[in-house]
C-alpha positions as CSV (number, residue, x, y, z in Angstrom):
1,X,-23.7,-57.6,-20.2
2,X,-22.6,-56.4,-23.6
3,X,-19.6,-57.9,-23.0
4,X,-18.3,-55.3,-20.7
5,X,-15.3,-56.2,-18.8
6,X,-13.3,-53.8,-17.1
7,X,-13.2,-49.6,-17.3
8,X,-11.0,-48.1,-20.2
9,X,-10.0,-44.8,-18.2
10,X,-9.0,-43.8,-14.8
11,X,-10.2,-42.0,-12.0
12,X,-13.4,-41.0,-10.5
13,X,-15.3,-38.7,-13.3
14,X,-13.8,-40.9,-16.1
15,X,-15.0,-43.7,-14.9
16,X,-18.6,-42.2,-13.8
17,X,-18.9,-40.8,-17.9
18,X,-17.9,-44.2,-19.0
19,X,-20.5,-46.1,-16.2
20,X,-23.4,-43.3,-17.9
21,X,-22.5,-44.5,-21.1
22,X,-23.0,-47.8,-21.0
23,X,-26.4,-47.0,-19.0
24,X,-27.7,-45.2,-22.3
25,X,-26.5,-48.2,-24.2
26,X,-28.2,-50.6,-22.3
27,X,-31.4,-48.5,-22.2
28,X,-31.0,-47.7,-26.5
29,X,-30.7,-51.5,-26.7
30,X,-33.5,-52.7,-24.7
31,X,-35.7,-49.8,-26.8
32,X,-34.9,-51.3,-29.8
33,X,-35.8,-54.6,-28.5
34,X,-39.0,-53.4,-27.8
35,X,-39.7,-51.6,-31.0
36,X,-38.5,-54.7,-33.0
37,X,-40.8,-57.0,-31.1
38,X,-43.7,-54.6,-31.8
39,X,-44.4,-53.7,-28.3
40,X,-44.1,-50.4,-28.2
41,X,-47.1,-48.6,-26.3
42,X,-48.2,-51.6,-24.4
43,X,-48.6,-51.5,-20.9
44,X,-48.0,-54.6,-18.8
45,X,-51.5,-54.2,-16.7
46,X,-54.3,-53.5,-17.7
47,X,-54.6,-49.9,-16.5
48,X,-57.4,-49.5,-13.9
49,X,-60.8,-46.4,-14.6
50,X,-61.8,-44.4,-11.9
């Protein structure tokens, strides 16, 4: 959520470079989440061999 309400700026690109923006955000925060926690390089199944 990141307490995102409404768009800042108008029209079509604006609004697309403000939507990719808070993407990266959301992506930086849930990284740091993960590298905080100490689960960085874990995989969530075991992975299978051949």
């Amino acid at each position: 959520d990141m307490s995102f309400r409404k768009y800042l700026c108008r029209g079509t690109v604006n609004v697309l470079a403000e939507s990719t923006m808070i993407a990266i955000a959301h992506n930086i925060n849930k990284l740091h989440r993960k590298i905080q926690s100490g689960k960085i390089g874990q995989h969530l199944f075991e992975l299978k061999t051949a």
